[in-house]
N, C-alpha and C positions, 0 to 999 in steps of 0.2 A: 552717291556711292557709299559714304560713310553710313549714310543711314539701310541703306539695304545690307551691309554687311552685319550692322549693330541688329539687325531685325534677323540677319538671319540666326546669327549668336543665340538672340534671345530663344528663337523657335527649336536648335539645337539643347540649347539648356532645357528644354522643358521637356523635350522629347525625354534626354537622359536622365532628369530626374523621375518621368514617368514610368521611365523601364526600370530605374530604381524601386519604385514602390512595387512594379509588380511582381518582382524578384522579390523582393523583402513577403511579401502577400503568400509567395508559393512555397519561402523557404519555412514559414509561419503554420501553412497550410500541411506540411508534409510533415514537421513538427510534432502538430498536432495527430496527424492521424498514427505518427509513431508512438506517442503516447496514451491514444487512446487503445492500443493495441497493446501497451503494458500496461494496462488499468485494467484493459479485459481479462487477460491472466493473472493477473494478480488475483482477479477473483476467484480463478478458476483453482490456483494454489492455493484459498483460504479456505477452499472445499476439501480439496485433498491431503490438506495436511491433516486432519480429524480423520479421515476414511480411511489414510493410511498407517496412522500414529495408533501403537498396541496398547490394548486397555485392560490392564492385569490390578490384581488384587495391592502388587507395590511395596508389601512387604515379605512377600516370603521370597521361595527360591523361581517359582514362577514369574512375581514380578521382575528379578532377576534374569531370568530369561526375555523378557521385555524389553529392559532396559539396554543387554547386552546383544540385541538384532541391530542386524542392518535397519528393517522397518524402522528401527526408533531414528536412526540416522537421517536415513529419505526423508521422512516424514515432517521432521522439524528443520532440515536442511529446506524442504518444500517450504514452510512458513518463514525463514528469514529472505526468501527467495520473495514469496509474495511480500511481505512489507518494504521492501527494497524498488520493486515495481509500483505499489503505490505511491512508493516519493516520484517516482517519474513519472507517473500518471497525474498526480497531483501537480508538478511545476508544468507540465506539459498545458492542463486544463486553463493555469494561469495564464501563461505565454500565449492562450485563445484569445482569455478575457481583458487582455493590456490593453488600455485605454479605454476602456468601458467604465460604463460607471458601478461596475463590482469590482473593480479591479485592485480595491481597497481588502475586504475582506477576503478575497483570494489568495492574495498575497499574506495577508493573512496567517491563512490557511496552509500554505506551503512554509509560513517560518515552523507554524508549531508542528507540522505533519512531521520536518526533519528534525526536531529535538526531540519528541517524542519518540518517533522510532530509533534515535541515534540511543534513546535512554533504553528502550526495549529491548534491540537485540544482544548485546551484552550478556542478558538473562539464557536465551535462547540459547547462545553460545555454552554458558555453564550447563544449561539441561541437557542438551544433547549431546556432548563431549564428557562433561560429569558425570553422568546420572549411566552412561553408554561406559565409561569408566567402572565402575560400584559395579554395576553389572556383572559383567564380563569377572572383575576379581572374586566376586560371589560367587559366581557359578565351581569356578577353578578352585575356589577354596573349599565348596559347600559351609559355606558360614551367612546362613542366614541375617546376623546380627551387623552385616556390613551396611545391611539395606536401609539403617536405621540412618546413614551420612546421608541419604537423599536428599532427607526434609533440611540437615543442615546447609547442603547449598541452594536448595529451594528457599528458606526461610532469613539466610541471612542477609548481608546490608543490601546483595540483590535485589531481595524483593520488595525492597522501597523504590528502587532504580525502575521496574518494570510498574511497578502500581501510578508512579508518578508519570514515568513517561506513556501510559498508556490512556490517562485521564487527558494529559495535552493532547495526543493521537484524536482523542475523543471530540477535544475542545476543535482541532482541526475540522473534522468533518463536519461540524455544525455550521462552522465558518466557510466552509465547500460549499453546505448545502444553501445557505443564506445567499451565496452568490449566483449557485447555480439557478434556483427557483425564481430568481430577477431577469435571468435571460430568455431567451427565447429557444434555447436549447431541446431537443424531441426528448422525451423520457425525462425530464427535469424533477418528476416526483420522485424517484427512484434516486435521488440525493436523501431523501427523510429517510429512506432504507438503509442507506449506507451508513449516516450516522447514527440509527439506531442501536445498526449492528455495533458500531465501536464503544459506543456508549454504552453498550452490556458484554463488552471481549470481558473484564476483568471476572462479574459474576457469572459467565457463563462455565468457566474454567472449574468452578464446583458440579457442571454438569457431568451426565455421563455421554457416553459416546452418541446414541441419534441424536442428544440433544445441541452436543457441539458441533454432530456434521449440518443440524438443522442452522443452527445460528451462522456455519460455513456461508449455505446457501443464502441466508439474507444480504448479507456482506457478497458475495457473487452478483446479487441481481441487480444490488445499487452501482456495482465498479461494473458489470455489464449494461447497464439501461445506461451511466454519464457516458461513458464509450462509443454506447451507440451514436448517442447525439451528437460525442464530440465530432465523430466520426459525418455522417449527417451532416453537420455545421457547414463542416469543411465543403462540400460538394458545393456550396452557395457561393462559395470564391475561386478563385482564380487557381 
């Protein structure tokens, strides 16, 4: 009697730790494919922010008018938008890969993705509230000579803030892509895309406009092609 009760105990326990894992499996599963759903738009905002963000000469009263649109607003309101999705696309990617054996540089990859953009947006913040500032008082004043503050918020200890935190961003994606290209992940080459892109966000920013909405696009394909997979992945589990 003791022993059939003890037997059936044990068969009880196993059952419940096995509907444990596969809850833990689906909430892992669902996770992921939320995050790969904010990797995809993120890509899709690193396109849009170039396409929609106004591209004026910057010093005169036109740039002024530039500066003081809404579009400037959207536009870069769009880009702190998309880097904010890649943190969660990125920790999402990782919580795939826990226990695996990338699970090292993934991890990785999500400390530096979040200092880095935590160093970045900051900037973004002073461009688009600053520079949408200067604007708008230019315009009202017709004083050209206002436009000249831009580069001072542009250039000052900001732009150490954003050149640093965007090189770590950068360092992040290599360390994505290193983990990603070990798995078996669909579209896995489409991580060298991604970190391409980041690894030239800083020189691309001397570009002009097809050139940045071109660079949008590589950055789009690589946060679309790891999305897909992640997305893909998930169908193979529970």
């Amino acid at each position: 009697m003791i022993e059939r009760t003890r037997t059936e105990h044990e068969r009880m326990t196993s059952a419940s730790g096995l509907n444990g894992k596969v809850d833990l499996q689906l909430r892992q599963a669902r996770q992921a494919r939320q995050g790969a759903t904010a990797l995809a738009l993120a890509g899709v905002l690193f396109v849009a922010y170039p396409a929609l963000r106004p591209f004026s000469d910057e010093v005169t009263l036109q740039g002024a008018s530039a500066f003081g649109s809404m579009a400037w607003i959207v536009s870069h309101v769009t880009a702190v938008a998309a880097f904010i999705l890649l943190a969660v696309g990125f920790l999402s990617l990782y919580v795939l890969l826990q226990g695996t054996s990338v699970e090292g540089p993934a991890w990785r990859s999500v400390l530096l993705s979040l200092a880095g953009i935590g160093l970045t947006l900051p900037f973004y913040g002073a461009e688009v509230f600053g520079l949408y500032a200067i604007g708008q008082e230019a315009i009202r004043q017709q004083r050209v000579e206002l436009m000249e503050l831009a580069s001072v918020i542009r250039f000052g200890p900001g732009f150490l803030m954003i050149v640093v935190g965007l090189l770590l961003l950068g360092a992040s994606t290599v360390f994505m892509a290193v983990a990603v290209l070990r798995t078996r992940l669909m579209y896995r080459w489409t991580s060298i895309l991604l970190a391409a892109g980041f690894l030239l966000y800083v020189p691309q920013y001397m570009g002009s406009q097809p050139l940045r909405i071109a660079h949008g696009l590589l950055i789009a394909v690589g946060c679309i092609g790891i999305a897909m997979g992640m997305w893909r992945h998930t169908q193979s589990r529970p």
